[in-house]
N, C-alpha and C positions, 0 to 999 in steps of 0.2 A: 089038478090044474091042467094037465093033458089032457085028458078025459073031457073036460067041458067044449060046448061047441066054440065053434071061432067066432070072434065079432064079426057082423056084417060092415062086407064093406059102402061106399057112396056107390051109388050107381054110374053117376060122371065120372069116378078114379081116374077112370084109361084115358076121359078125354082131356080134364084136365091135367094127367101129366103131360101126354104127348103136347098139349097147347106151351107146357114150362116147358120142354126141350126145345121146343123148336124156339121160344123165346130164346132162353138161352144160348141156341146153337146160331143166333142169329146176332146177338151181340157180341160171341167170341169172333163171329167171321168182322163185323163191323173193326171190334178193336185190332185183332189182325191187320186187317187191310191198313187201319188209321198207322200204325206201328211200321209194316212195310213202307210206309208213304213218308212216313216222316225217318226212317234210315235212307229213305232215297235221298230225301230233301238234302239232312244231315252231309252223306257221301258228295252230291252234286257241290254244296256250298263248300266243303274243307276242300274238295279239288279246287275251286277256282280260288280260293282264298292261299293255299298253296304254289299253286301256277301265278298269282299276284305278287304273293308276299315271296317267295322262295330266292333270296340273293340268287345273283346273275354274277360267274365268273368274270370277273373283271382281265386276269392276266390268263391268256392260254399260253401253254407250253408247247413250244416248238416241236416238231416231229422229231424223234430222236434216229439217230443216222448212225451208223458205224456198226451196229452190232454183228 
């Protein structure tokens, strides 16, 4: 089984893989980007929703004196 020659390979092998990476490498950047965009989004709306909704002290406490 060693001994026998190897199958041939496609002649295109090389171009069609490099054509699948660079596919490939080009959807992980897309989904990346979509993903960083939408933690911004995410971040940007819980701050203002935060800053809106967060109770506002009603009673401040005097400066305290004597110590």
């Amino acid at each position: 089984m060693l001994d026998a020659p190897h199958p041939p390979a496609p002649p295109d092998l090389a171009e069609r893989a490099m054509e699948r990476g660079k596919r490939l490498l080009r959807r992980r950047r897309l989904l990346h980007a979509a993903l960083w965009t939408l933690l911004g989004v995410a971040a940007a709306a819980g701050t203002v929703l935060a800053v809106h909704y967060w109770p506002q002290p009603t009673v401040i406490a005097p400066p305290m004196r004597g110590w």
